[in-house]
C-alpha positions as CSV (number, residue, x, y, z in Angstrom):
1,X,62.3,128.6,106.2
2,X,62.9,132.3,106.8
3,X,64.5,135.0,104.8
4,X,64.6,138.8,104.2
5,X,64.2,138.2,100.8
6,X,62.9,135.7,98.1
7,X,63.8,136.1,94.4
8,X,61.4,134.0,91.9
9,X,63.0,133.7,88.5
10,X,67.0,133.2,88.6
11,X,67.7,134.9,85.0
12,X,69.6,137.5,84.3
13,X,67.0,140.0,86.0
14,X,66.4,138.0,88.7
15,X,70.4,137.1,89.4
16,X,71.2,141.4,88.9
17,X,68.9,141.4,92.0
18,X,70.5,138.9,94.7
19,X,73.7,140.1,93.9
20,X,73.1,143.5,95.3
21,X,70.7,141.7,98.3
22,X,73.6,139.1,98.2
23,X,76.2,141.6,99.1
24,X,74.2,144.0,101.6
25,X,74.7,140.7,103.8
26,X,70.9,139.6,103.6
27,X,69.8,136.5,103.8
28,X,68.1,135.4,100.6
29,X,66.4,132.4,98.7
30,X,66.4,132.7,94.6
31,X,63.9,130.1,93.2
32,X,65.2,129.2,89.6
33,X,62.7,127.2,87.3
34,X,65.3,127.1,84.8
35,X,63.8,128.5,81.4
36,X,65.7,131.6,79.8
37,X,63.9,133.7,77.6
38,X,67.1,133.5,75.1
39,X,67.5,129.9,75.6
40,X,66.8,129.6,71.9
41,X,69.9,132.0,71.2
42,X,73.6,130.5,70.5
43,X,75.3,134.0,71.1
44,X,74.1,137.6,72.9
45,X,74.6,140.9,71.7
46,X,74.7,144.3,72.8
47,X,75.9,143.5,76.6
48,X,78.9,145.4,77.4
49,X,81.7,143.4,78.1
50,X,79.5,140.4,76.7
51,X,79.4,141.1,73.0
52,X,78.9,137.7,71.3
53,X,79.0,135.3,74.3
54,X,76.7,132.4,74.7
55,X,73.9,133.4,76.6
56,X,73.9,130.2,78.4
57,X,77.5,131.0,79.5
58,X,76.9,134.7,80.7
59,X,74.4,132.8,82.9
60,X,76.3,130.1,83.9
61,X,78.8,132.6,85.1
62,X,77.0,134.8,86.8
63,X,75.6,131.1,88.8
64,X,79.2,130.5,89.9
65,X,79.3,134.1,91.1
66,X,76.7,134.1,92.9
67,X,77.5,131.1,94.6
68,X,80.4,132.8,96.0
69,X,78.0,134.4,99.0
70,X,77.3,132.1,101.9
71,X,74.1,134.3,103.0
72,X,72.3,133.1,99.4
73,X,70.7,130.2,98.7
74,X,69.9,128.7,95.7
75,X,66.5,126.4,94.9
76,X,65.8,124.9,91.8
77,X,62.5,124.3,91.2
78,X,58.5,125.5,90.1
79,X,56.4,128.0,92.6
80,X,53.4,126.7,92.9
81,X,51.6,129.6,94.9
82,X,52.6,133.1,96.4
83,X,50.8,134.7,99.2
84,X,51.1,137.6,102.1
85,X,51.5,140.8,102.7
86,X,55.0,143.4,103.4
87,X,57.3,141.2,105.6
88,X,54.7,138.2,105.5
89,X,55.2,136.8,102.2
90,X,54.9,132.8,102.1
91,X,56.2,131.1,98.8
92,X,55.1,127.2,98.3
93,X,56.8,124.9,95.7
94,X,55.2,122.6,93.8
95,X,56.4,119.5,96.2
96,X,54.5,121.3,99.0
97,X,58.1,122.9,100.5
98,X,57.2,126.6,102.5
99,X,59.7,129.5,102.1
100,X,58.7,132.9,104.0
101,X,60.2,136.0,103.3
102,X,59.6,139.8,103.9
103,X,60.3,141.1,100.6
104,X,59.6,139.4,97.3
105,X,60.8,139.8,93.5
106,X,59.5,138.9,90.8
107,X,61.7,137.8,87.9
108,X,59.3,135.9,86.1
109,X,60.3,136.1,82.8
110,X,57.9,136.3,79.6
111,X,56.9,134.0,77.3
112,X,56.9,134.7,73.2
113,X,53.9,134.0,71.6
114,X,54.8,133.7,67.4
115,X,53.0,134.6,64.3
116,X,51.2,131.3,63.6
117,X,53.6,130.8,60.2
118,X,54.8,127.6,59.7
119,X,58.4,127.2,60.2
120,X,58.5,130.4,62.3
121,X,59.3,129.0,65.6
122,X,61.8,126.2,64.1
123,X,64.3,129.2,63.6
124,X,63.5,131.2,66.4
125,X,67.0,132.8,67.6
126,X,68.4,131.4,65.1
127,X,67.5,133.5,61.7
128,X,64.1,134.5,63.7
129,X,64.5,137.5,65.6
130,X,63.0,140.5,67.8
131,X,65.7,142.8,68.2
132,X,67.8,144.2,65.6
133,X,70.4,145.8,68.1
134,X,70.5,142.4,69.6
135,X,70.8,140.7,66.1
136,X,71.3,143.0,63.1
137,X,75.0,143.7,63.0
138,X,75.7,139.6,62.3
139,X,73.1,139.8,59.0
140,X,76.2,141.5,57.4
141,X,74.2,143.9,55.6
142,X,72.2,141.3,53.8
143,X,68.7,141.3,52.8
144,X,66.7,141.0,55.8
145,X,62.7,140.9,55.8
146,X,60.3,142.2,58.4
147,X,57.4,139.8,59.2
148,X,54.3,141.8,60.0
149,X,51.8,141.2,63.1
150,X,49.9,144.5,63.1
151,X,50.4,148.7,63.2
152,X,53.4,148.1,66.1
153,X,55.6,146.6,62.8
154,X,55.9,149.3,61.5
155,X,58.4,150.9,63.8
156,X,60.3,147.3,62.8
157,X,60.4,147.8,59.2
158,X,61.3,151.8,59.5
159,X,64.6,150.7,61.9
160,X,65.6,147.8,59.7
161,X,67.9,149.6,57.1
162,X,70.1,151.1,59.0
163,X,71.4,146.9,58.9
164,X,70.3,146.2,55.5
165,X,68.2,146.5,52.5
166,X,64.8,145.2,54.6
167,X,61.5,143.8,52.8
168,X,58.3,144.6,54.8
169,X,56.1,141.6,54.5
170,X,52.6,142.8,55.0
171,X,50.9,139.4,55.7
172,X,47.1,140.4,55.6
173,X,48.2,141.7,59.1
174,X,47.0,145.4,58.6
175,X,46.8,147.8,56.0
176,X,48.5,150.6,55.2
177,X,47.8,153.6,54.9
178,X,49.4,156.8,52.5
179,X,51.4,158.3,55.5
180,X,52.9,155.0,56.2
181,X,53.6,154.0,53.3
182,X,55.8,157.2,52.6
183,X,57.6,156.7,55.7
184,X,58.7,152.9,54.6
185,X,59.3,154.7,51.2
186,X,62.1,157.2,52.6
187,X,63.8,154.6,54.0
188,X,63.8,152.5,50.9
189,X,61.3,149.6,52.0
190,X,60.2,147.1,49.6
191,X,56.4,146.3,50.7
192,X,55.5,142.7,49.6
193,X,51.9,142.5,50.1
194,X,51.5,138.4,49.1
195,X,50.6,136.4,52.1
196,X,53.1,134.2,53.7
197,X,53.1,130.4,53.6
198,X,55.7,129.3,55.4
199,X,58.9,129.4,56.2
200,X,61.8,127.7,55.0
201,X,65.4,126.8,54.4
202,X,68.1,129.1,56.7
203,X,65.5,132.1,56.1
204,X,63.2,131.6,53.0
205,X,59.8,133.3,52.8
206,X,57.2,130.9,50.5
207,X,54.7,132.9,49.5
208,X,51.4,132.2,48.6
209,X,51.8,133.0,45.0
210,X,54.8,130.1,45.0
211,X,56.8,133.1,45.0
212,X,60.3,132.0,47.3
213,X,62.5,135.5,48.6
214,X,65.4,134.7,50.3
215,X,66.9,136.5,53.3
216,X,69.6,136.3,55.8
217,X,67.3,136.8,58.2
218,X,63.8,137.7,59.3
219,X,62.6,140.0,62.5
220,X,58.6,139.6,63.5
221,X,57.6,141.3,67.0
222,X,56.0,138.5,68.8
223,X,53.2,138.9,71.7
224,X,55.2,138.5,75.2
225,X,53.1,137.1,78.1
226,X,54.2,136.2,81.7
227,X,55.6,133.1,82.4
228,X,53.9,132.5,85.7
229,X,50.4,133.4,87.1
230,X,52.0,134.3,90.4
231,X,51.7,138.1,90.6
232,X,48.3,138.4,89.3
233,X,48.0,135.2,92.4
234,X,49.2,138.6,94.4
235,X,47.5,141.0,93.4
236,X,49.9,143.0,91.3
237,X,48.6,145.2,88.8
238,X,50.2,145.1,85.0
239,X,49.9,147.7,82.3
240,X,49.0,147.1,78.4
241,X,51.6,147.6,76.1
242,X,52.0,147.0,72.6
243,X,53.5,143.6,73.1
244,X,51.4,142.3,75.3
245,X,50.9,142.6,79.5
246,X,53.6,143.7,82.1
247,X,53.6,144.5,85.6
248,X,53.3,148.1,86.6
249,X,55.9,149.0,88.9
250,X,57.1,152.7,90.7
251,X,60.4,154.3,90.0
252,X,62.5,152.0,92.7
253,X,60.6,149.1,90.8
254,X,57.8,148.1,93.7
255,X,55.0,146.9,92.4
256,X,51.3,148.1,93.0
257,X,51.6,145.3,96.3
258,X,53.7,146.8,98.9
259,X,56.6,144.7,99.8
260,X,56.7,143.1,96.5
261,X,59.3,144.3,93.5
262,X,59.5,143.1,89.4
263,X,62.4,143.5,87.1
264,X,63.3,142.4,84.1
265,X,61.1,141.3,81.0
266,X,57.9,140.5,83.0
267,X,58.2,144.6,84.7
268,X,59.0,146.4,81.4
269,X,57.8,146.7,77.6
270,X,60.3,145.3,75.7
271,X,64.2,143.5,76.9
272,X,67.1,142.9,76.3
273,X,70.1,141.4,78.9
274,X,71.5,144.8,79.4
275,X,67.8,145.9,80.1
276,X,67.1,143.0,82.3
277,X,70.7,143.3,84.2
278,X,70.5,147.2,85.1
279,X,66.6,146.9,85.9
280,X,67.5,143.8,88.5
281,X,70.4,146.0,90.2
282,X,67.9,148.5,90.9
283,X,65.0,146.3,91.8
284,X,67.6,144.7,94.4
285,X,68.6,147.9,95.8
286,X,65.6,149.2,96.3
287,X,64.6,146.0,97.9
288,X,67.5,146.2,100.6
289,X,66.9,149.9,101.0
290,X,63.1,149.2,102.3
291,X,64.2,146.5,105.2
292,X,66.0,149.3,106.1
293,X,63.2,152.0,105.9
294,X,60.5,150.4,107.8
């Protein structure tokens, strides 16, 4: 089956974009596997007009409205393989089903890949976060500890204050050195240099020492990934950032593959909804304007 354009990933990114497609009358397929990044999250912050709403509602909603256009169809299900070139793109599912379009976008999504501390992922979106402006405010101002993976925590533990009194928890994970450590003094961080055993109660640290600090919460900066091999499958090149891989796209968000667009998590170097909603309007925007700008 034929379509102007094929969206791959049906998040919040990848919804952003077939709404503007949806509404510029174009005929479009979005191919949902069904995994949110927030999944793990009971409420999202930070999204104007969507302060402390289920995640899994905002989606749900913006489903039903998308629904609403006749000229979109929606297919759940896995890709299996992408392939083609500009306005000769071929999709195929896992089940073998062909979908050809002349744009694609790529919503993919990212993965999060944890500090290997046991109990870590157990609380993940929970008391376990990566975003304070997503998830600070609701700490109330109590003790809150930063979980260290390398150099890039720093810039963790020196935001952290402004939402309470924060513990940097160094973790064997690098060492600091004089310039950093009277940064993270001026903003009145406690440095706890005791490895890290696990992870317990709502937000317990065990430390190695038998030591137990208690926290309402704890923030760590996890390693994202892609969720799908499909554009490397295409081609696209990614960048290296300081949380891992994303795709390298140009100011209308086309990818290094002409024809094919990213938005969202997978296209930038760190997310959040509001990041993932405003970078899918403009990834679908530009998409319509270039089946007009042959």
């Amino acid at each position: 089956m034929s379509h102007d354009v094929i969206v791959i990933g049906g998040s919040y990114a990848g919804m952003a974009a077939a709404l503007q497609i949806a509404r510029a009358r174009r005929k479009l397929m979005v191919i949902d596997a069904g995994v949110r990044r927030n999944r793990f999250a009971s409420h999202s912050h930070g999204f104007l007009s969507q302060d402390g709403v289920d995640p899994t509602e905002i989606a749900a909603n913006a489903r039903l409205q998308l629904a609403a256009y006749p000229n979109l169809r929606w297919l759940e299900g896995q890709v299996a393989r992408a392939e083609g070139e500009r306005d000769r793109f071929k999709v195929t599912m896992e089940d073998g089903e062909e979908h050809h379009a002349r744009r694609l976008i790529l919503a993919l999504g990212v993965s999060d890949i944890l500090p290997e501390v046991a109990g870590l992922l157990d609380r993940w979106g929970k008391t376990v976060f990566h975003c304070p402006y997503c998830h600070g405010y609701e700490l109330g101002g109590g003790p809150i500890a930063v979980l260290a993976v390398g150099p890039l925590s720093m810039h963790q533990a020196s935001l952290l204050p402004d939402w309470g009194p924060t513990t940097f928890l160094l973790n064997d994970a690098f060492t600091l050195d004089e310039a950093q450590r009277t940064r993270l003094d001026a903003r009145g961080v406690t440095l706890e240099t005791t490895a890290v055993s696990r992870i317990s109660g709502k937000a317990n640290v065990e430390l190695a020492d038998g030591r137990v600090l208690t926290f309402a919460g704890i923030f760590t900066a996890p390693r994202m990934q892609p969720s799908s091999p499909l554009a490397a499958q295409l081609g696209c090149a990614h960048e290296d950032g300081p949380l891992g891989p994303f795709l390298r796209t140009g100011p209308m968000k086309e990818t290094t593959v002409s024809g094919i667009f990213a938005c969202g998590d997978v296209a930038r170097q760190a997310g959040s909804v509001s990041w993932a909603v405003g970078d899918g309007a403009l990834a679908g925007a530009a998409v319509h304007q270039s089946l007009i700008e042959q």
